[in-house]
C-alpha positions in Angstrom: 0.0 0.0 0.0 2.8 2.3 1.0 4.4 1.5 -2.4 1.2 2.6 -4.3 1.0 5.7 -2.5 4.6 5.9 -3.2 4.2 5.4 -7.1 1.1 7.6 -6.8 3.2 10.4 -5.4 5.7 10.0 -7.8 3.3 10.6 -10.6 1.6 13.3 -9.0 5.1 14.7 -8.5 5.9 14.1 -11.9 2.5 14.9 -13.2 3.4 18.5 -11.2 6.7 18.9 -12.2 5.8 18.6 -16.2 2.6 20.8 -15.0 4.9 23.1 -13.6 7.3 23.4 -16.9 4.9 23.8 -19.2 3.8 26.4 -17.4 7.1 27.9 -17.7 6.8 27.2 -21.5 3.5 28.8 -21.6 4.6 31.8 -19.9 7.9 32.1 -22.1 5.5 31.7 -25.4 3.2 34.2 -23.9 5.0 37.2 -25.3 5.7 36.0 -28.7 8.4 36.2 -31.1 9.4 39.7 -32.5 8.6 40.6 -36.3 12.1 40.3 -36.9 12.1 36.7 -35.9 8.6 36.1 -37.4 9.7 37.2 -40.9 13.6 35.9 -40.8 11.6 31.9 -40.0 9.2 32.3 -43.1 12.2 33.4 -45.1 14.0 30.2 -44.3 10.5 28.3 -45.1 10.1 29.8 -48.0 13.8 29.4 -49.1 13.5 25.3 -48.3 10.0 25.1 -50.6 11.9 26.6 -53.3 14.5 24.4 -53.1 11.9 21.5 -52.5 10.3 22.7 -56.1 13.6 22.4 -57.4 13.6 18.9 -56.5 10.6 17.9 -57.5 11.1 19.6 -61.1 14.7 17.5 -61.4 12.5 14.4 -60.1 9.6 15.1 -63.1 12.1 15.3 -65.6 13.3 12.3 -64.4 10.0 10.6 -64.3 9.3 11.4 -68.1 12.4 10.4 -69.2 11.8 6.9 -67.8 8.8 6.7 -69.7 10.0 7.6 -72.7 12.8 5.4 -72.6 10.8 2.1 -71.8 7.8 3.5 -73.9 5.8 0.6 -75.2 8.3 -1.9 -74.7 7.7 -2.4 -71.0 4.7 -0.7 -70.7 4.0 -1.7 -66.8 7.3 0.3 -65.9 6.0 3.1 -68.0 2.9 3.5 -66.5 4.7 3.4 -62.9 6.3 6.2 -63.9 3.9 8.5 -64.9 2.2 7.9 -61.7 5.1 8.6 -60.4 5.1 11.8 -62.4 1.5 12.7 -61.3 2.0 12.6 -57.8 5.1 14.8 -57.4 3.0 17.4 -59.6 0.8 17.5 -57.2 3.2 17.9 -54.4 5.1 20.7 -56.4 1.1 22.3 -56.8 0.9 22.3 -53.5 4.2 23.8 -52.6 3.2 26.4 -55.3 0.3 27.3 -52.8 2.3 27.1 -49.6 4.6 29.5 -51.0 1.9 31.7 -52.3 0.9 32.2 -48.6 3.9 32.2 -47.1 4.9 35.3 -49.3 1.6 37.3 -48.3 2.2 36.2 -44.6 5.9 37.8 -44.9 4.6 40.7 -46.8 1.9 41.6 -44.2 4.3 41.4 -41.7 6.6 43.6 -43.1 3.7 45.9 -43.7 2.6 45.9 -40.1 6.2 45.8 -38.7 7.1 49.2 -41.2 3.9 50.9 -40.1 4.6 50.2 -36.5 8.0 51.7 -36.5 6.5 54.7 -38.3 4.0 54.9 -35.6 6.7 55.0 -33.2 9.0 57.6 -35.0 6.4 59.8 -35.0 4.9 59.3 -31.6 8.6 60.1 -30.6 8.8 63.0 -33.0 5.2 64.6 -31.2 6.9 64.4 -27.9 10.4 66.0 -28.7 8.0 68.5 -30.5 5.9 69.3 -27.6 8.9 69.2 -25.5 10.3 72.2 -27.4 7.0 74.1 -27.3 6.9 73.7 -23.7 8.7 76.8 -23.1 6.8 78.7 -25.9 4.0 81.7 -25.4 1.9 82.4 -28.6 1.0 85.6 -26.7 4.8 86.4 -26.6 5.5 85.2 -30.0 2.9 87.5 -31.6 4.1 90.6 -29.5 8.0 89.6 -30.3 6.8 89.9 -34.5 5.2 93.3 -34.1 8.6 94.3 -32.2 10.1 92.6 -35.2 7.7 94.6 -37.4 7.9 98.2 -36.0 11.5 98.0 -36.1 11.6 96.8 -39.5 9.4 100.2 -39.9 11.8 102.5 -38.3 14.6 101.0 -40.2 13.0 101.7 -43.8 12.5 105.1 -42.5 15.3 105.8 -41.3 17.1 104.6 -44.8 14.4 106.8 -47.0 15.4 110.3 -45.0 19.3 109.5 -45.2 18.7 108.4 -49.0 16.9 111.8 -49.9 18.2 115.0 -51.9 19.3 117.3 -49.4 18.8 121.0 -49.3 16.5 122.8 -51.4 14.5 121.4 -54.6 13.5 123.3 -57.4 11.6 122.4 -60.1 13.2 121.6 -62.9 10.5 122.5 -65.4 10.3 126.3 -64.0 14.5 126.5 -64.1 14.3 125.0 -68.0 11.4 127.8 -69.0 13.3 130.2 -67.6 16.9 129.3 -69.4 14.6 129.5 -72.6 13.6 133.0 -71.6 17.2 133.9 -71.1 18.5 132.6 -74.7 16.1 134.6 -76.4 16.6 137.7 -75.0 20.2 136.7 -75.6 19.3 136.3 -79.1 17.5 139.5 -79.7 19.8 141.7 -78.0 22.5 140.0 -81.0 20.0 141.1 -83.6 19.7 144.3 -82.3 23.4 144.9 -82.3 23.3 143.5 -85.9 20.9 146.2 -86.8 18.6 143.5 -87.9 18.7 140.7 -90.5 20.2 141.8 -93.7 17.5 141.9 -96.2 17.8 140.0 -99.7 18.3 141.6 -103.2 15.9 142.1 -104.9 17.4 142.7 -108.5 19.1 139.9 -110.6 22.6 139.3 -109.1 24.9 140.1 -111.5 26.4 136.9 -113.3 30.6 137.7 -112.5 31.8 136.3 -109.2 30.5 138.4 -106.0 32.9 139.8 -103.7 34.5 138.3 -101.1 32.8 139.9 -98.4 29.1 139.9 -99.7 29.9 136.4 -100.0 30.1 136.1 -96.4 27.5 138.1 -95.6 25.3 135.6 -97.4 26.8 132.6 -96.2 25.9 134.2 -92.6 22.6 135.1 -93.1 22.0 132.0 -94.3 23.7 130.3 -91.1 21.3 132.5 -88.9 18.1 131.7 -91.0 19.0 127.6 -90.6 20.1 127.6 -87.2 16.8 127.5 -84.2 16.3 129.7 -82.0 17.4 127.9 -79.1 21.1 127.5 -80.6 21.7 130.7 -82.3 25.3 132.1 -81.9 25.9 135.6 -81.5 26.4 136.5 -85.1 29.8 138.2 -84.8 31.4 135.0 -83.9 30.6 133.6 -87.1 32.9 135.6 -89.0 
């Protein structure tokens, strides 16, 4: 009796101790692998069913070579064959399908695991940002800019007064009237000390050469009916 409650204990002590590691296991599984691990595992599976497709092409090559090579004259081992071929077509369909869901398992992994170290970025970016603004009065800030502006004020200002003519101004149409008025009583006071413009024959010049100096008379009244008003030369410094 003592030996069955021995046993008994024994494989309650057992039954506790196995109880009591998986458990442990339980608890270690209970956070999960990271999405590092996650994806690096289903890129090993996914590199092994590709090499398994490998395999099974090499092996259906095989396959239809043996039944081309006993062709009808051992029929039976051709046959085998074939089958043969059949079912690893199926296996390498099925692979095709594993792999196809092994791919969008990766794929939505990476997703998630891309989107949650965005997520993270920017929480961390908000919190450095609010950090910084901790400090910060909009109040202040929109007294400092009108500071900023008045000054900016001032400053033009100042540069427009120490950029402007100094001393009097005149205007400049009244001082150009008045230089007209000045050339033509310039002008007449010439004429009058010319005793006037000559005035032209009126008989038939007569055909021999003229002299020298009505020659020059005539060449200056001619000068003084060409010339404008504005630019007339006194007329005894044309000679």
């Amino acid at each position: 009796m003592s030996k069955i409650s021995k046993l008994f204990k024994g494989g309650s002590s057992s039954g506790s101790s196995s109880s009591s590691s998986s458990k442990s296991k339980h608890h270690r599984s209970k956070g999960g692998p990271s999405p590092q691990e996650a994806i690096h595992r289903l890129r090993e599976t996914e590199e092994m069913l590709t090499k398994k497709q490998e395999y099974l092409e090499k092996r259906i090559e095989q396959e239809v070579a043996t039944a081309k090579k006993h062709g009808t004259k051992n029929k039976r081992a051709a046959l085998q064959a074939l089958k043969r071929k059949k079912r690893l077509e199926q296996q390498l369909t099925q692979i095709d399908g594993t792999l196809s869901t092994i791919e969008f398992q990766r794929e939505a992994l990476e997703n998630s695991h891309t989107n949650t170290e965005v997520l993270k970025n920017m929480g961390f970016a908000a919190k450095a940002m609010k950090q910084v603004h901790e400090n910060m009065d909009v109040d202040k800030i929109d007294d400092l800019m009108q500071d900023i502006t008045e000054q900016q004020d001032v400053a033009r200002e100042i540069s427009e007064a120490i950029s402007g003519p100094f001393g009097e101004q005149f205007d400049e149409d009244e001082l150009l009237a008045e230089l007209e008025e000045l050339e033509q009583e310039d002008l007449k006071e010439n004429m009058k000390s010319m005793g006037g413009l000559p005035s032209v024959p009126s008989s038939k010049l007569p055909s021999s050469r003229p002299s020298r100096a009505s020659e020059s008379i005539t060449q200056a009244y001619m000068f003084v009916v060409s010339v404008p008003c504005k630019s007339v030369i006194p007329f005894d410094h044309v000679f």
